[in-house]
C-alpha positions as CSV (number, residue, x, y, z in Angstrom):
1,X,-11.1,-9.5,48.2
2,X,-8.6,-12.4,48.2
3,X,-5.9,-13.0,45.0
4,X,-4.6,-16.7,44.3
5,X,-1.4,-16.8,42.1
6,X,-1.3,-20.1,40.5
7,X,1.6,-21.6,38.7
8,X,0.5,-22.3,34.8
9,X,-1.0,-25.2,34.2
10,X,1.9,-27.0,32.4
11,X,3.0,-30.9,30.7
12,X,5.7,-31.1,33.6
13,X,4.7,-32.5,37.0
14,X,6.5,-30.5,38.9
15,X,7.7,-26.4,38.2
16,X,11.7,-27.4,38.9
17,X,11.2,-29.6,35.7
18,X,9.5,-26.9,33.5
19,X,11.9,-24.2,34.1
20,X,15.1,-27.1,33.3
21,X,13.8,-27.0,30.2
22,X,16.0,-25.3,27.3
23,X,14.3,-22.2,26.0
24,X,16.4,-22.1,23.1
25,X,15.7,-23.5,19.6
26,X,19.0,-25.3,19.6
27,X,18.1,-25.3,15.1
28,X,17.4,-21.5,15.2
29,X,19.2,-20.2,17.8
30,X,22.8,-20.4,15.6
31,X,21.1,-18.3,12.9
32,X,19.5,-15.5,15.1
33,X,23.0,-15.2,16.9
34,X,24.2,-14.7,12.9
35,X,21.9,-11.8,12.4
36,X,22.8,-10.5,15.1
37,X,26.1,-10.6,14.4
38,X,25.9,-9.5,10.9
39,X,23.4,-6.6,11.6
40,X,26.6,-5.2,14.3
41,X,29.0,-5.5,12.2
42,X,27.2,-3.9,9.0
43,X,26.3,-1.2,11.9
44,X,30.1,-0.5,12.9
45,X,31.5,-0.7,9.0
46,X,28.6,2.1,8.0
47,X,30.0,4.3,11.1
48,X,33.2,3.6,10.6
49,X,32.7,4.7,6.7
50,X,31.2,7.8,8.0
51,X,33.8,8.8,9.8
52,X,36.6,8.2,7.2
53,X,34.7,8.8,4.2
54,X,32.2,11.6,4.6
55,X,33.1,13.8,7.5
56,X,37.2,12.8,7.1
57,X,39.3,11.8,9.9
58,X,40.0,15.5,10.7
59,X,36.3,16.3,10.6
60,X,35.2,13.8,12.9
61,X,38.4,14.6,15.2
62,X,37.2,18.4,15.3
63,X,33.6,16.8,16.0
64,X,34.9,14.7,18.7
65,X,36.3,17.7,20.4
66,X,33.2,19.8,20.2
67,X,31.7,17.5,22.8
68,X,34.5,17.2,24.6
69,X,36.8,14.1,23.7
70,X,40.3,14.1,22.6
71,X,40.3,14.9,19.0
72,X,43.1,12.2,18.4
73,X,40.5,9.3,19.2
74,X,39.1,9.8,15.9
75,X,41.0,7.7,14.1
76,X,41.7,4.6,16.6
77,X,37.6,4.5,16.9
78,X,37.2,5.0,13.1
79,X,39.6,2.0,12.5
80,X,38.3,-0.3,15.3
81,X,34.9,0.2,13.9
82,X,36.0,-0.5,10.5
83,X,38.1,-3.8,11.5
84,X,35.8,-4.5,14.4
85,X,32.3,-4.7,11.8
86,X,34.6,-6.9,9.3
87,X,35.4,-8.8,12.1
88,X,32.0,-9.6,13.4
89,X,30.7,-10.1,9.7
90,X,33.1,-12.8,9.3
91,X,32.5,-14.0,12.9
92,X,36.1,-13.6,13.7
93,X,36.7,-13.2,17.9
94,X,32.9,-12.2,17.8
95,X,33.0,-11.9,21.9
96,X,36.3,-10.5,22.1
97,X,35.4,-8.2,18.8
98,X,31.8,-7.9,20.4
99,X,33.3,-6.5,23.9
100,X,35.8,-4.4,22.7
101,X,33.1,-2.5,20.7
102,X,30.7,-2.0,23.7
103,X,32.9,0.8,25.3
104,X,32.4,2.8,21.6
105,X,28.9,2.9,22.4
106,X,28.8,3.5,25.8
107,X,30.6,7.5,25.3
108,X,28.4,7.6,22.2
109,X,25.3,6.7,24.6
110,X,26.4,9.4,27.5
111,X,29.1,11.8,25.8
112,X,27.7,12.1,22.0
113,X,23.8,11.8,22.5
114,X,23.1,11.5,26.6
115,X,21.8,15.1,26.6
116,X,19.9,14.9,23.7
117,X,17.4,13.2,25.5
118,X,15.8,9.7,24.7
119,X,14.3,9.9,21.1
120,X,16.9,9.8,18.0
121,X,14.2,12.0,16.5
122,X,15.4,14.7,18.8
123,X,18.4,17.7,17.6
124,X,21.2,16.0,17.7
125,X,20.0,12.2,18.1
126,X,19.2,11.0,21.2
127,X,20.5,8.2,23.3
128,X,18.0,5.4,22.6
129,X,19.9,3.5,18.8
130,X,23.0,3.7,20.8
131,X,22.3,2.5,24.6
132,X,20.3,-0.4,22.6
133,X,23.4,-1.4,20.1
134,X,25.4,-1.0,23.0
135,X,23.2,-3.5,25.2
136,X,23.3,-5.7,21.6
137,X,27.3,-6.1,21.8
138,X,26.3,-7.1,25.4
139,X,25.0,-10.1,24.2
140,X,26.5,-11.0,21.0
141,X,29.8,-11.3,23.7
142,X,27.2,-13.7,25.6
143,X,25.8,-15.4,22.7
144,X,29.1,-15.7,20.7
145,X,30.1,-16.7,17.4
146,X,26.4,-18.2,15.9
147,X,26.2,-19.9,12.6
148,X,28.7,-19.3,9.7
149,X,31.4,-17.6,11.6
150,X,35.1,-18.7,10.9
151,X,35.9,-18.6,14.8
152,X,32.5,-20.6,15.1
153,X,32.6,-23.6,17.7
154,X,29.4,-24.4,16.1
155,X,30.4,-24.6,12.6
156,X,33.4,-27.4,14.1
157,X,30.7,-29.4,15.8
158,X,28.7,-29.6,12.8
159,X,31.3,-30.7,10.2
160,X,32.6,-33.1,13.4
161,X,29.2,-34.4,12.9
162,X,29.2,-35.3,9.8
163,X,32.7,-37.2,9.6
């Protein structure tokens, strides 16, 4: 038996010129970068409320120290997810916000939930919500600011655009 890969029949003459082409919606793209944006930063203000509001800073520093990290992290985390969700929401430093977050996620991936196991169903929560938010502030820092952000380049180039 003999297999033939072919490359898909395509509008382009030649592959090199198919593959230049952008893959982005340059109309969309700005407002799926805003969901995104929004959707982390409503995700670190509703953690960062949980940590202050419901279990206290004291609870979540005895927490913190049941699986083994310094209890006095409690409250520089609770407040960087507080400012770091209003941040993103208003699209202020997104990458910088965006990157600074990532390391939150990554204990909460392998410290807090790692041997839990992969399902969030799982005693205890497993590791999946938070490798995947982590791998989310990944690309929001790639992606950047997005549509309706005060730190937005994009935002600029429109209203340039319509001077």
């Amino acid at each position: 038996m003999k297999i033939t890969i072919q490359d898909v029949p395509s509008v382009y003459s030649n592959r090199t010129q198919r593959l230049s082409k952008t893959t982005l919606d340059p109309i969309a793209a700005p407002y799926a970068i805003l969901v995104l944006r929004i959707s982390l930063g409503l995700l670190f203000l509703a953690h960062g409320c949980l940590k202050v509001f419901t279990f206290t800073l004291p609870g979540t520093a005895q927490f913190f120290e049941s699986v083994g990290l310094p209890g006095w992290m409690a409250t520089p985390v609770a407040i960087a997810e507080l400012l770091g969700g209003l941040l993103l929401i208003s699209g202020t430093y997104t990458r910088w916000v965006a990157l600074g977050l990532f390391p939150i996620l990554l204990v909460a991936t392998f410290k807090v939930h790692g041997a839990n196991g992969w399902l969030f169903t799982n005693k205890g929560g497993g590791w999946e919500f938070p490798a995947f938010f982590a791998v989310a502030c990944l690309v929001q820092f790639l992606l950047g600011d997005g549509a309706y952000a005060i730190g937005s380049s994009w935002n600029r180039k429109r209203a340039n655009a319509h001077e």
